[in-house]
mmCIF file as Biopython writes it, N, C-alpha, C and O atoms, coordinates in Angstrom:
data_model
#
loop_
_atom_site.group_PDB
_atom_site.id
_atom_site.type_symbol
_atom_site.label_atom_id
_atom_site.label_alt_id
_atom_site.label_comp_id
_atom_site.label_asym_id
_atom_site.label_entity_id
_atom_site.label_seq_id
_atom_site.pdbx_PDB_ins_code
_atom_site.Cartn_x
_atom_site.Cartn_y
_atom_site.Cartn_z
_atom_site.occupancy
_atom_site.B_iso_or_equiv
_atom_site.auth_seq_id
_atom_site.auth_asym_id
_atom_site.pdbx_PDB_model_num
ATOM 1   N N  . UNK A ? 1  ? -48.142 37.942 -50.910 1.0 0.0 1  A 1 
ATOM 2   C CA . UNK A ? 1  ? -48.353 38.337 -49.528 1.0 0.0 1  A 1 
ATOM 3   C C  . UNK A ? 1  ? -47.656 39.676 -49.234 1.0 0.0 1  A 1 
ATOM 4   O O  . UNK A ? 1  ? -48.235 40.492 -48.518 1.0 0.0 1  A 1 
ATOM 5   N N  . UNK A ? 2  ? -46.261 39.986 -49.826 1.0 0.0 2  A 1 
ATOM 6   C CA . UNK A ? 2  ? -45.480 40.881 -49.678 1.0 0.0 2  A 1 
ATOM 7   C C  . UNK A ? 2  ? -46.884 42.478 -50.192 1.0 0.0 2  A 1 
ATOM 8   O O  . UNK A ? 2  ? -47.159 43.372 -49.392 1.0 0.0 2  A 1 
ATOM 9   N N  . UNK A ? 3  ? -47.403 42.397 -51.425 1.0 0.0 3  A 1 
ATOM 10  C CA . UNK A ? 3  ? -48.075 43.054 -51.857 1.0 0.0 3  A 1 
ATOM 11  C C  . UNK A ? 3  ? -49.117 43.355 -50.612 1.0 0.0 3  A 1 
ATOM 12  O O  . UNK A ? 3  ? -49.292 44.498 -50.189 1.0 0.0 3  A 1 
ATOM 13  N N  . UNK A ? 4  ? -49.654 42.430 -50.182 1.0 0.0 4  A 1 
ATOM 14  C CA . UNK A ? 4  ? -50.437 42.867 -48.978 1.0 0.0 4  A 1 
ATOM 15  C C  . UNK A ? 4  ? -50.343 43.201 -47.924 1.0 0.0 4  A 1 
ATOM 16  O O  . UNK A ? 4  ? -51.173 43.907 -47.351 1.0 0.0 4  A 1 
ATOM 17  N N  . UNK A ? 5  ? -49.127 42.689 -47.352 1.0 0.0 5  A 1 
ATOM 18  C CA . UNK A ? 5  ? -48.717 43.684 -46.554 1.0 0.0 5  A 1 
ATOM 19  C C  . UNK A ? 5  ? -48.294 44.890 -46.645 1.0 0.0 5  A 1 
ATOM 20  O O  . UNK A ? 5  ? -48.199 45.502 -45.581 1.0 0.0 5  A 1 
ATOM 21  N N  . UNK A ? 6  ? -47.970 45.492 -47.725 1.0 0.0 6  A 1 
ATOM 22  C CA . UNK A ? 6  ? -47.307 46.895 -48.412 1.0 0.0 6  A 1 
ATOM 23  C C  . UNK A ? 6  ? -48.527 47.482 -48.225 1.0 0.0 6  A 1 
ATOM 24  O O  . UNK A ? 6  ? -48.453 48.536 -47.593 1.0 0.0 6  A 1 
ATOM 25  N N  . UNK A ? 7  ? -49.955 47.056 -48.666 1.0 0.0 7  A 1 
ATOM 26  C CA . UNK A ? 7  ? -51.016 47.891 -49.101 1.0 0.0 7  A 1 
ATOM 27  C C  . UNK A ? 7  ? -51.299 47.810 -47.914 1.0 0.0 7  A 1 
ATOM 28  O O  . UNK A ? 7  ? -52.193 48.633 -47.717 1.0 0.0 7  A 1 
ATOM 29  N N  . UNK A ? 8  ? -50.942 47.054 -46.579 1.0 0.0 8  A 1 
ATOM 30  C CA . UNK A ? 8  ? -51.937 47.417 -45.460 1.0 0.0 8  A 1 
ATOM 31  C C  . UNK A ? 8  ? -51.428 48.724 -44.827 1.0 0.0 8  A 1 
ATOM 32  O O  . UNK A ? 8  ? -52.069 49.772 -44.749 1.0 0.0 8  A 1 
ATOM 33  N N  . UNK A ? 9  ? -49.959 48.462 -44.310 1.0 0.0 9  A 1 
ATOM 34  C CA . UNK A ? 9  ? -49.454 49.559 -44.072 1.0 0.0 9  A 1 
ATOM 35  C C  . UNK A ? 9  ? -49.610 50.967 -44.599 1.0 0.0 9  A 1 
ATOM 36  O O  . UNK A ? 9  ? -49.940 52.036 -44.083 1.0 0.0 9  A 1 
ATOM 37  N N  . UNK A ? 10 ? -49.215 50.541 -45.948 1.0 0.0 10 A 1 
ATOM 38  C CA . UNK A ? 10 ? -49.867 52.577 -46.422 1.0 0.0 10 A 1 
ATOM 39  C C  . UNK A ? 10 ? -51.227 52.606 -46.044 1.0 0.0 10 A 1 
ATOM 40  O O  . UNK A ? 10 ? -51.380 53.620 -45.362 1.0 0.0 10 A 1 
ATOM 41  N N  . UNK A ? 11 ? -52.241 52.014 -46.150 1.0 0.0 11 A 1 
ATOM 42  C CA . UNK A ? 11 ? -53.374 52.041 -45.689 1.0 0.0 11 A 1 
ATOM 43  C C  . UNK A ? 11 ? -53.714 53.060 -44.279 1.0 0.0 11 A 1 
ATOM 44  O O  . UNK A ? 11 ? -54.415 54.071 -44.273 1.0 0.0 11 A 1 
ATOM 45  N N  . UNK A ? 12 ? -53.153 52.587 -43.392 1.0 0.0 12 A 1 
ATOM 46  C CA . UNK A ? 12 ? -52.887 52.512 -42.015 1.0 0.0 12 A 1 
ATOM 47  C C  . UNK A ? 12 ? -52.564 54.144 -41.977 1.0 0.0 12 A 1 
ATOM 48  O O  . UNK A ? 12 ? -53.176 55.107 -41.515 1.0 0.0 12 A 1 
ATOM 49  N N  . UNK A ? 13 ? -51.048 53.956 -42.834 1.0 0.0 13 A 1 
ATOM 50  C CA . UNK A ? 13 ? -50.477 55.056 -42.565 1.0 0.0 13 A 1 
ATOM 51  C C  . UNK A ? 13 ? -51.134 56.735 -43.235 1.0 0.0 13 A 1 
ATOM 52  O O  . UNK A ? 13 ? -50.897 57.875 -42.837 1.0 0.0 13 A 1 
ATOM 53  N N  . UNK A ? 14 ? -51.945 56.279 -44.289 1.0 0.0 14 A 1 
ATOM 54  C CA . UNK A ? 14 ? -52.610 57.497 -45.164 1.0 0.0 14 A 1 
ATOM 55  C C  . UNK A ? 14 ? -53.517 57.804 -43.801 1.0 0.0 14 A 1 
ATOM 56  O O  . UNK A ? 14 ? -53.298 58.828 -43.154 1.0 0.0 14 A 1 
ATOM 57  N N  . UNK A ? 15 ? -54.335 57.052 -43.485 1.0 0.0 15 A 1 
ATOM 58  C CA . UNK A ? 15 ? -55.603 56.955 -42.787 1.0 0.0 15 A 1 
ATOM 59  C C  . UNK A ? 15 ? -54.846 57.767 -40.944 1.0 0.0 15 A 1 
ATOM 60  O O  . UNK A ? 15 ? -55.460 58.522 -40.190 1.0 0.0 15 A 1 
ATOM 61  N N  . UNK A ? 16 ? -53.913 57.411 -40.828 1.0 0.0 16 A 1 
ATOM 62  C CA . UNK A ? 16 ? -53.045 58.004 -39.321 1.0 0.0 16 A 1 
ATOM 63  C C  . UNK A ? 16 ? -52.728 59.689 -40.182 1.0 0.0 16 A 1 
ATOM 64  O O  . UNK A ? 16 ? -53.381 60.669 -39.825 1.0 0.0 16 A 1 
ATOM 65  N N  . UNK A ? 17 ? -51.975 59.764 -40.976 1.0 0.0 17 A 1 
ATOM 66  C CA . UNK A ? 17 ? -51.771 60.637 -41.383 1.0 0.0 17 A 1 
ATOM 67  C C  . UNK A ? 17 ? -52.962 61.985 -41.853 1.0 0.0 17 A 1 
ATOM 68  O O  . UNK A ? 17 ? -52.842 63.205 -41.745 1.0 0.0 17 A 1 
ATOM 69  N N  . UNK A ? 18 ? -53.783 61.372 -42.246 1.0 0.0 18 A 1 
ATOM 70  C CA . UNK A ? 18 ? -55.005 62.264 -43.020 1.0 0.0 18 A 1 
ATOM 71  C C  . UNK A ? 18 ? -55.461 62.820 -41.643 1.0 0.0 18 A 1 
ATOM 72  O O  . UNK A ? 18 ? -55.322 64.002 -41.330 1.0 0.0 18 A 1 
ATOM 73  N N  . UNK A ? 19 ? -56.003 61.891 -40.865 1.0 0.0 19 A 1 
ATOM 74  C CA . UNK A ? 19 ? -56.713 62.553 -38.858 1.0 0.0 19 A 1 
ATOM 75  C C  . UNK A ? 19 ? -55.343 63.769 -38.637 1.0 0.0 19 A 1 
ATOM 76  O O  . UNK A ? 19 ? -55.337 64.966 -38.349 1.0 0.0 19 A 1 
ATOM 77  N N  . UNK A ? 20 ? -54.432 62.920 -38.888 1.0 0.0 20 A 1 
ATOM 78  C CA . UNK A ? 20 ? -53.586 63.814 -37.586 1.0 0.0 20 A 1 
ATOM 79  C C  . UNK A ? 20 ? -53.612 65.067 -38.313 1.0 0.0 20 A 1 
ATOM 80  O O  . UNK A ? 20 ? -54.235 66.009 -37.823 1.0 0.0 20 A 1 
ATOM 81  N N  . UNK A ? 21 ? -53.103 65.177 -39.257 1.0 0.0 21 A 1 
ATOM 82  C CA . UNK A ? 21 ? -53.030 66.608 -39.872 1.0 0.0 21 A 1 
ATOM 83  C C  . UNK A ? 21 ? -54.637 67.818 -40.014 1.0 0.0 21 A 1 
ATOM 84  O O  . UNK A ? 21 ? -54.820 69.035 -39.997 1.0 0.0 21 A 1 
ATOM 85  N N  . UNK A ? 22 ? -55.613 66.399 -40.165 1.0 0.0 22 A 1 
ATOM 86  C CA . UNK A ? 22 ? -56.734 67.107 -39.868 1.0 0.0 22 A 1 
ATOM 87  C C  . UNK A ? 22 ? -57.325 68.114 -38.783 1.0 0.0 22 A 1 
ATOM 88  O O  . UNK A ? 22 ? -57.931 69.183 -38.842 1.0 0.0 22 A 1 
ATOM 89  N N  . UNK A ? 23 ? -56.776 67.106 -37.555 1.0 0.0 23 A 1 
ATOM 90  C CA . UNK A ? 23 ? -57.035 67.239 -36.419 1.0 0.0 23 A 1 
ATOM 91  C C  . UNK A ? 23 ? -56.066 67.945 -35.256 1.0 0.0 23 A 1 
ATOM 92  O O  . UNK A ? 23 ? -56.340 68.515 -34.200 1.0 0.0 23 A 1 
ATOM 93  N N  . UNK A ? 24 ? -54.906 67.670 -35.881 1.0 0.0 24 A 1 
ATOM 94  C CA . UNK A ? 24 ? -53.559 67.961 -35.184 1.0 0.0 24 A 1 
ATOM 95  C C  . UNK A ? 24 ? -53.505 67.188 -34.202 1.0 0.0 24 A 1 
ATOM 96  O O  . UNK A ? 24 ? -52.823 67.631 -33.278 1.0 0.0 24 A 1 
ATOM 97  N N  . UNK A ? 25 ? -54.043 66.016 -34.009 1.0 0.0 25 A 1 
ATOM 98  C CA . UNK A ? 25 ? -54.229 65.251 -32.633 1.0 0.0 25 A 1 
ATOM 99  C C  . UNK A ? 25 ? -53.265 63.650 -32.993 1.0 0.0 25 A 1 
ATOM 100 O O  . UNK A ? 25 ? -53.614 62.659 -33.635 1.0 0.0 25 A 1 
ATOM 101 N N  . UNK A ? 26 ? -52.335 63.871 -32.470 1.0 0.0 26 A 1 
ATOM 102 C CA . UNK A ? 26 ? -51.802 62.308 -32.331 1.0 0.0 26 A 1 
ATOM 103 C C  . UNK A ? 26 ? -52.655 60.908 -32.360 1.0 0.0 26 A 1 
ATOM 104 O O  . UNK A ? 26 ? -52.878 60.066 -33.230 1.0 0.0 26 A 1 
ATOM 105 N N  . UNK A ? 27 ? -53.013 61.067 -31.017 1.0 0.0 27 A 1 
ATOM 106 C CA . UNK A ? 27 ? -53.476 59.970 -30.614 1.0 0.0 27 A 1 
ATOM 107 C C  . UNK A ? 27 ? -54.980 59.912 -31.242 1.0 0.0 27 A 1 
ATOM 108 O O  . UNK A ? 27 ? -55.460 58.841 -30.872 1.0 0.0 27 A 1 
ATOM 109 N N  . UNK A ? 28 ? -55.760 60.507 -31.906 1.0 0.0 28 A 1 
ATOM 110 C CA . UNK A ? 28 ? -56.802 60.343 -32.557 1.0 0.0 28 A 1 
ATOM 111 C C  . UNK A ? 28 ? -56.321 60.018 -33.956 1.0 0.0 28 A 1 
ATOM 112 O O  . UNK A ? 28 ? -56.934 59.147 -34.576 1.0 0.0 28 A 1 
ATOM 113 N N  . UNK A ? 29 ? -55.474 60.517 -34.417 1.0 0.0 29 A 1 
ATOM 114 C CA . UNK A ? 29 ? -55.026 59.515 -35.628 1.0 0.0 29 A 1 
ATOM 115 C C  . UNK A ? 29 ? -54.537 58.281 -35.684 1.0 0.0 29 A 1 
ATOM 116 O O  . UNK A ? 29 ? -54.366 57.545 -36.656 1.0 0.0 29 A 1 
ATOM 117 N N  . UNK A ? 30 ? -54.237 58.055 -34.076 1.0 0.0 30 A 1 
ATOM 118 C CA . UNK A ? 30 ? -53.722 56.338 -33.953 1.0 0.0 30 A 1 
ATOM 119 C C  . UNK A ? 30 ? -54.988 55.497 -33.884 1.0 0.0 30 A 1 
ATOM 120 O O  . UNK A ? 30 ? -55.208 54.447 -34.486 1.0 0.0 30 A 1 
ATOM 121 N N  . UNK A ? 31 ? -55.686 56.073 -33.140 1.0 0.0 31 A 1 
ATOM 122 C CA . UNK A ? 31 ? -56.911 55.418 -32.935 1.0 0.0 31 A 1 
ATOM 123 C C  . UNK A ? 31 ? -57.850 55.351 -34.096 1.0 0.0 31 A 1 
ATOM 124 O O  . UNK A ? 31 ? -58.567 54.358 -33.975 1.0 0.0 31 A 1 
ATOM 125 N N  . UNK A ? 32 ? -58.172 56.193 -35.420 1.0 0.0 32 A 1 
ATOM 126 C CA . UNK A ? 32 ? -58.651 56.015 -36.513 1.0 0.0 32 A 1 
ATOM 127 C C  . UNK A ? 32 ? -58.123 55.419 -37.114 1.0 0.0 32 A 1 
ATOM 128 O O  . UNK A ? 32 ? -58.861 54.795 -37.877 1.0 0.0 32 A 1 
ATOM 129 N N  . UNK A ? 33 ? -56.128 55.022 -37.347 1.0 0.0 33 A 1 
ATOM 130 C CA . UNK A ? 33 ? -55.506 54.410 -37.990 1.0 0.0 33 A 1 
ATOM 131 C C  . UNK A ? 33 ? -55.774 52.910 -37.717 1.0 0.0 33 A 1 
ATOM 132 O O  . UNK A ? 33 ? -55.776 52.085 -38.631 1.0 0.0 33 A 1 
ATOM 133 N N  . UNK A ? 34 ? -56.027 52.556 -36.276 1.0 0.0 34 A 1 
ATOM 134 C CA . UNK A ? 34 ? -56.682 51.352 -36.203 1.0 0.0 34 A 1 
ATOM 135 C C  . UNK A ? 34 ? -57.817 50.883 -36.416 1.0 0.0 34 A 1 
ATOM 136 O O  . UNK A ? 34 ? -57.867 49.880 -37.128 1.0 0.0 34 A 1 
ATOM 137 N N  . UNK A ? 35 ? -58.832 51.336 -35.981 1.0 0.0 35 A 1 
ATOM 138 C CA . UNK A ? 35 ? -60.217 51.370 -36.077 1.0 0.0 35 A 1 
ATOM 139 C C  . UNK A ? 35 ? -60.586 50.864 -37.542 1.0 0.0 35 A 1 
ATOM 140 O O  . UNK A ? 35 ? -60.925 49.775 -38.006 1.0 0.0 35 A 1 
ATOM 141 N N  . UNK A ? 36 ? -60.357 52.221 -38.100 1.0 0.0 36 A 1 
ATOM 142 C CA . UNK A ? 36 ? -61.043 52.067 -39.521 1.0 0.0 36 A 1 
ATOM 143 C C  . UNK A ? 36 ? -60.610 50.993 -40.628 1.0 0.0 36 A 1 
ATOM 144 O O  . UNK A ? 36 ? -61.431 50.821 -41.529 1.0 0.0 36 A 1 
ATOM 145 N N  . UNK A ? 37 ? -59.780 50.472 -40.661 1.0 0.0 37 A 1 
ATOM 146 C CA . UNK A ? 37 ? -58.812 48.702 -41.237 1.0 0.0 37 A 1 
ATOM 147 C C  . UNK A ? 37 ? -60.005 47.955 -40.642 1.0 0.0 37 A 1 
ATOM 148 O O  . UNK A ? 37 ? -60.889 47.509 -41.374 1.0 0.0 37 A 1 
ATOM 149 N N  . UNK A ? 38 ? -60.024 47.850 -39.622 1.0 0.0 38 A 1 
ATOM 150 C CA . UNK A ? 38 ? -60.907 47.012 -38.781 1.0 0.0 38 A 1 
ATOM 151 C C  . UNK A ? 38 ? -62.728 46.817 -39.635 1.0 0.0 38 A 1 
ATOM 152 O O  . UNK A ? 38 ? -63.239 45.920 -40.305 1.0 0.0 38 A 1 
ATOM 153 N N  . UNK A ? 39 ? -63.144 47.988 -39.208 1.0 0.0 39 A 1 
ATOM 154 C CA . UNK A ? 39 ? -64.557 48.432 -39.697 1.0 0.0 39 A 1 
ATOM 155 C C  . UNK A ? 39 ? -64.702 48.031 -41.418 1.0 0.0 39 A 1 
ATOM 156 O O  . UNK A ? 39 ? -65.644 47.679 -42.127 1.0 0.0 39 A 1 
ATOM 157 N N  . UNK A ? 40 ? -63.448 48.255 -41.617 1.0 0.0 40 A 1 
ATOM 158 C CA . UNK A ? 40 ? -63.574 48.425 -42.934 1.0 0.0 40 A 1 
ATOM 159 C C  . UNK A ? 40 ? -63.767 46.935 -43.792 1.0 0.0 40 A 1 
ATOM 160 O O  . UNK A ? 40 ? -64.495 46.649 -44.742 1.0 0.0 40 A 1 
ATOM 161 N N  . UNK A ? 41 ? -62.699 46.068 -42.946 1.0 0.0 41 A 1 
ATOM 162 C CA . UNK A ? 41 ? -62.731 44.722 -42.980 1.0 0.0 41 A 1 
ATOM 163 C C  . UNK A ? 41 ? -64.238 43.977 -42.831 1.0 0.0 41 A 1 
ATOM 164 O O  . UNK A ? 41 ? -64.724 43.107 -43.554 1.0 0.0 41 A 1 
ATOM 165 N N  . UNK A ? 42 ? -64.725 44.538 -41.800 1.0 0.0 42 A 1 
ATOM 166 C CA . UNK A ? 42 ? -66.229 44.390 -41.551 1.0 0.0 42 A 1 
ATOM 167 C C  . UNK A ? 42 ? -67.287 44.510 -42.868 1.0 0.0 42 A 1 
ATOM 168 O O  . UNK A ? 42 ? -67.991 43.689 -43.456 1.0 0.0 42 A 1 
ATOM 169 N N  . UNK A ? 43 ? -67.058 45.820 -43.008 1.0 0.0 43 A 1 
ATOM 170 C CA . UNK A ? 43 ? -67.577 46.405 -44.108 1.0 0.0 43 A 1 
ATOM 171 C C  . UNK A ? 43 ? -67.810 45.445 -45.320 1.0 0.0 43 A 1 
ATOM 172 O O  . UNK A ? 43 ? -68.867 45.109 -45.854 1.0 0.0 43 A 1 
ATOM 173 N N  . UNK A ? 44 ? -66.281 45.041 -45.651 1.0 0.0 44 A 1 
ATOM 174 C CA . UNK A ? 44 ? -65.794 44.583 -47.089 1.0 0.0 44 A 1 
ATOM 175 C C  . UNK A ? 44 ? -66.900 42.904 -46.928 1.0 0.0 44 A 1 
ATOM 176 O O  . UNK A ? 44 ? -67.500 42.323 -47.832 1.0 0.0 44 A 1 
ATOM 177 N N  . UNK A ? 45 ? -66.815 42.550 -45.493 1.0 0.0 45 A 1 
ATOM 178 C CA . UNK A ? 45 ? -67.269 41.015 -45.929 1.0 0.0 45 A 1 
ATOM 179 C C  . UNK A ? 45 ? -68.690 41.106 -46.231 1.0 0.0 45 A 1 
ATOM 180 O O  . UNK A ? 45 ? -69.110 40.391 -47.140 1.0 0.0 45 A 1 
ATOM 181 N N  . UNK A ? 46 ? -69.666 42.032 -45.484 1.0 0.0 46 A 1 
ATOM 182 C CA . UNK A ? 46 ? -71.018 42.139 -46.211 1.0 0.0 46 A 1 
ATOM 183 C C  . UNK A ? 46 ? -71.086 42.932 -47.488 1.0 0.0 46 A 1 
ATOM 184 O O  . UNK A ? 46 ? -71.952 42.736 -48.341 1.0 0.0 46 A 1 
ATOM 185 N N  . UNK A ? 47 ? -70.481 43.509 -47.550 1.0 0.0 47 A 1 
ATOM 186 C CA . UNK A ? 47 ? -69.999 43.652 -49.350 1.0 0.0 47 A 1 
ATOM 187 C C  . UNK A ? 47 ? -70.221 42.637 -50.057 1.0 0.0 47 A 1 
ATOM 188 O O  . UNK A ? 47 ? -71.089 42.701 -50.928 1.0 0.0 47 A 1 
ATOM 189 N N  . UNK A ? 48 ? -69.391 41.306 -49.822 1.0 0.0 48 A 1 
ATOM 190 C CA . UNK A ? 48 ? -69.147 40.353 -50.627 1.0 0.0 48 A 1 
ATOM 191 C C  . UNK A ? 48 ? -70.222 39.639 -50.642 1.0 0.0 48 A 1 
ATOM 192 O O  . UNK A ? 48 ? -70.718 39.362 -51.735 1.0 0.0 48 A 1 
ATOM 193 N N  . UNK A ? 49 ? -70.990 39.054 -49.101 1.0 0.0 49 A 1 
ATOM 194 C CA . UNK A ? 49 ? -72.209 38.945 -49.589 1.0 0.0 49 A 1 
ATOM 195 C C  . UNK A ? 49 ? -72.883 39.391 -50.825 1.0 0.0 49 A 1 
ATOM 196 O O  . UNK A ? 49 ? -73.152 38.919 -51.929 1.0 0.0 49 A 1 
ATOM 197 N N  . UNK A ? 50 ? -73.060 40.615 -50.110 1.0 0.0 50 A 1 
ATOM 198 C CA . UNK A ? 50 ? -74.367 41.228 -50.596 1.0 0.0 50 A 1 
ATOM 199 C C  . UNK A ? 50 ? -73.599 40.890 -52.825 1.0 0.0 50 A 1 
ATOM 200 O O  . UNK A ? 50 ? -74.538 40.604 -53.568 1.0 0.0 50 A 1 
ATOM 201 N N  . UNK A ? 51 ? -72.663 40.927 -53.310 1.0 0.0 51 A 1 
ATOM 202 C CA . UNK A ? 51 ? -72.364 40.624 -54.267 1.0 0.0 51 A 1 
ATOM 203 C C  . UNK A ? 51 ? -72.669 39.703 -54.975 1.0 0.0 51 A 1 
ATOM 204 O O  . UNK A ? 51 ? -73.121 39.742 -56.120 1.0 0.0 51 A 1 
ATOM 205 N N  . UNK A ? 52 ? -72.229 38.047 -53.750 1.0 0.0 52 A 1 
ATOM 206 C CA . UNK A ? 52 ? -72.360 37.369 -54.252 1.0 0.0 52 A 1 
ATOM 207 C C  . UNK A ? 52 ? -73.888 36.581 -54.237 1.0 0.0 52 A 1 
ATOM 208 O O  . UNK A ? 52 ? -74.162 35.623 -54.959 1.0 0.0 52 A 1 
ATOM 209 N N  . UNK A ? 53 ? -74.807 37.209 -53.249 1.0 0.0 53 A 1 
ATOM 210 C CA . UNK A ? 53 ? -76.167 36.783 -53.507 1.0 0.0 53 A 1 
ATOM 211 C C  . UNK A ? 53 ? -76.666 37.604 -54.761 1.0 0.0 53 A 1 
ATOM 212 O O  . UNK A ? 53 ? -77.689 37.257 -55.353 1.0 0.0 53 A 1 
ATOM 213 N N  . UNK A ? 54 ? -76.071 38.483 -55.076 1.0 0.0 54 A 1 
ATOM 214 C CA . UNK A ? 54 ? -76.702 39.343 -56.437 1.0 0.0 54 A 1 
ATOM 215 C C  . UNK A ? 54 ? -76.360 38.234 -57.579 1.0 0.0 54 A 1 
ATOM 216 O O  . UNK A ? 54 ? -77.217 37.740 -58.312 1.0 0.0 54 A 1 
ATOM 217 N N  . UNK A ? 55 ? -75.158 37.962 -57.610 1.0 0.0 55 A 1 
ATOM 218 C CA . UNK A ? 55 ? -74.719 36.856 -58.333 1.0 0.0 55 A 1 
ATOM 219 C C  . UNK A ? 55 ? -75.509 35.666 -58.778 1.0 0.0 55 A 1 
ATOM 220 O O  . UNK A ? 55 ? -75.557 35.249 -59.935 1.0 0.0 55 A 1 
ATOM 221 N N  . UNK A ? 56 ? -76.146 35.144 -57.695 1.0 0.0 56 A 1 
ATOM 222 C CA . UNK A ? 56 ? -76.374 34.050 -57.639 1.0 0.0 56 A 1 
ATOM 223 C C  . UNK A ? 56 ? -77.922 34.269 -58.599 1.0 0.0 56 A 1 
ATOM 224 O O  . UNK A ? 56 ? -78.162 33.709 -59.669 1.0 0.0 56 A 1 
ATOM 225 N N  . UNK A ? 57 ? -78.996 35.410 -57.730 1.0 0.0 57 A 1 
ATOM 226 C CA . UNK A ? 57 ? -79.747 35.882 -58.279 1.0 0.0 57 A 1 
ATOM 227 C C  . UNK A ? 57 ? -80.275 35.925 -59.820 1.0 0.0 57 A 1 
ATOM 228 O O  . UNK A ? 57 ? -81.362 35.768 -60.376 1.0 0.0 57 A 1 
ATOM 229 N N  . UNK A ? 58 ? -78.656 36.282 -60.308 1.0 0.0 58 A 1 
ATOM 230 C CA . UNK A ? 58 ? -78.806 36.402 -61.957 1.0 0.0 58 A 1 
ATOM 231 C C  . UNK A ? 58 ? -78.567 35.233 -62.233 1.0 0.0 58 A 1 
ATOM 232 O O  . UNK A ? 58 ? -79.398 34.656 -62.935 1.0 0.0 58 A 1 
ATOM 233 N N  . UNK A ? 59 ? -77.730 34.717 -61.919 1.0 0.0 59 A 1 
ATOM 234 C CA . UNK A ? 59 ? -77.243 33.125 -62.704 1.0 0.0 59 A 1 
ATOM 235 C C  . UNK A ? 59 ? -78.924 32.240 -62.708 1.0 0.0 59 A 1 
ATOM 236 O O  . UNK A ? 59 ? -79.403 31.475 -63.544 1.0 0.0 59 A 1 
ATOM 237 N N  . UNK A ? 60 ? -79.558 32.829 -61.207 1.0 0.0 60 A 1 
ATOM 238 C CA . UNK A ? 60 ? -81.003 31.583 -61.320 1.0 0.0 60 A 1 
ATOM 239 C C  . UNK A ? 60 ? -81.906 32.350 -62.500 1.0 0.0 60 A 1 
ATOM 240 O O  . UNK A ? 60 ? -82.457 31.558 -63.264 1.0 0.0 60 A 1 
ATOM 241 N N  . UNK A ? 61 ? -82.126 33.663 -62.750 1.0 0.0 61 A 1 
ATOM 242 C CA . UNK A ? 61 ? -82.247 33.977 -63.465 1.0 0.0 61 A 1 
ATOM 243 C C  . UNK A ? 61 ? -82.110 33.947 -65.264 1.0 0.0 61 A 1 
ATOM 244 O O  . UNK A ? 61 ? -82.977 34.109 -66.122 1.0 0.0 61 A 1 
ATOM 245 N N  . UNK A ? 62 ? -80.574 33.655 -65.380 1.0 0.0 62 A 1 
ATOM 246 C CA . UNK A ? 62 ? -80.531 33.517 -66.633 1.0 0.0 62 A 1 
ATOM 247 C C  . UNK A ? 62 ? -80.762 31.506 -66.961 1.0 0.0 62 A 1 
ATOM 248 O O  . UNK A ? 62 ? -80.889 31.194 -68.145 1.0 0.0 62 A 1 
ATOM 249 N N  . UNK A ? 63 ? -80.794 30.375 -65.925 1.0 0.0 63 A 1 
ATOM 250 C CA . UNK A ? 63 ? -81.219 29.427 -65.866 1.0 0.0 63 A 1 
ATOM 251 C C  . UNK A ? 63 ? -83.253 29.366 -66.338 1.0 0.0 63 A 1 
ATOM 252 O O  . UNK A ? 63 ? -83.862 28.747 -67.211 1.0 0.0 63 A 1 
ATOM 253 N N  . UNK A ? 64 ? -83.605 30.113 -65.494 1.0 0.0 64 A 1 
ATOM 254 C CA . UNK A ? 64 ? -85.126 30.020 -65.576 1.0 0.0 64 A 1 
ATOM 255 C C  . UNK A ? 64 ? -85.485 30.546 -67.369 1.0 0.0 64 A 1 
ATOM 256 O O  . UNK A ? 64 ? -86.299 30.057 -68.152 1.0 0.0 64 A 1 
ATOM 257 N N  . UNK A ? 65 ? -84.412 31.837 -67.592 1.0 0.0 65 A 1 
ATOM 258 C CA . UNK A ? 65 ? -84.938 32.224 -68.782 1.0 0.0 65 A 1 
ATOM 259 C C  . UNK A ? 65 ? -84.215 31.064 -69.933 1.0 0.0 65 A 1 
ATOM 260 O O  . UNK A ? 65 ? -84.477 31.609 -71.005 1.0 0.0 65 A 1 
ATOM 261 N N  . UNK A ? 66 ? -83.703 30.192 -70.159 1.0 0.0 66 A 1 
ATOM 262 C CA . UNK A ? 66 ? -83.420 29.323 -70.895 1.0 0.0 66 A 1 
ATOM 263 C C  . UNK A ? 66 ? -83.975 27.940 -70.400 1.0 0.0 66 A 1 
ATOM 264 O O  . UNK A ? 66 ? -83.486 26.938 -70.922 1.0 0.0 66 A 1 
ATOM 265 N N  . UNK A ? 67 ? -84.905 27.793 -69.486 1.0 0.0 67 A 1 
ATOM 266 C CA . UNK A ? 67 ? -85.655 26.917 -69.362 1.0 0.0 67 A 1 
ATOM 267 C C  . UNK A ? 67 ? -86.729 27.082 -69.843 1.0 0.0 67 A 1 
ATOM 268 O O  . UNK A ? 67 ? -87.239 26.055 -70.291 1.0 0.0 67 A 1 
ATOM 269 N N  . UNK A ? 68 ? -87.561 28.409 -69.976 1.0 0.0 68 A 1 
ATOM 270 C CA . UNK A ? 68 ? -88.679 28.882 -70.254 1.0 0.0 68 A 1 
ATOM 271 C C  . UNK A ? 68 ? -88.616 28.884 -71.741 1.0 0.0 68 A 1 
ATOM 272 O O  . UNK A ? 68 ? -89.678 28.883 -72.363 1.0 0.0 68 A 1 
ATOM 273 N N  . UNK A ? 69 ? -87.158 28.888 -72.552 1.0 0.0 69 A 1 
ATOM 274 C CA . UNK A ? 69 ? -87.507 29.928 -74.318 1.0 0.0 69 A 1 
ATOM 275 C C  . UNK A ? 69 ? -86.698 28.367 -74.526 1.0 0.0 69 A 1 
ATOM 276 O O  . UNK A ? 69 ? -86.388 27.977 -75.652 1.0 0.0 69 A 1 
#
């Protein structure tokens, strides 16, 4: 858990850091520093879908082809 919390924070903090210096804007790097964890989280779970129906896909796949030979 310790590990994950370490990686969220730098996370956070690269992502606050990268805007602000980009932008020179404080508060738009706070607001991307939050946001994007968020979205991203979003992101990651139809990711996993979309993975694990690929998954599944092949496994029926390699079933049908050893039913067939």
């Amino acid at each position: 858990m310790a590990k994950t919390v370490s990686f969220g924070v730098m996370h956070v903090s690269v992502a606050f850091t990268l805007v602000w210096l980009m932008t020179g804007d404080i508060v738009l790097g706070g607001a991307v520093a939050l946001i994007e964890p968020v979205v991203n989280t979003v992101a990651y779970y139809f990711h996993e879908k979309f993975w694990a129906a690929r998954q599944k896909r092949r496994q029926s796949r390699q079933i049908d082809a050893v039913h067939v030979a």
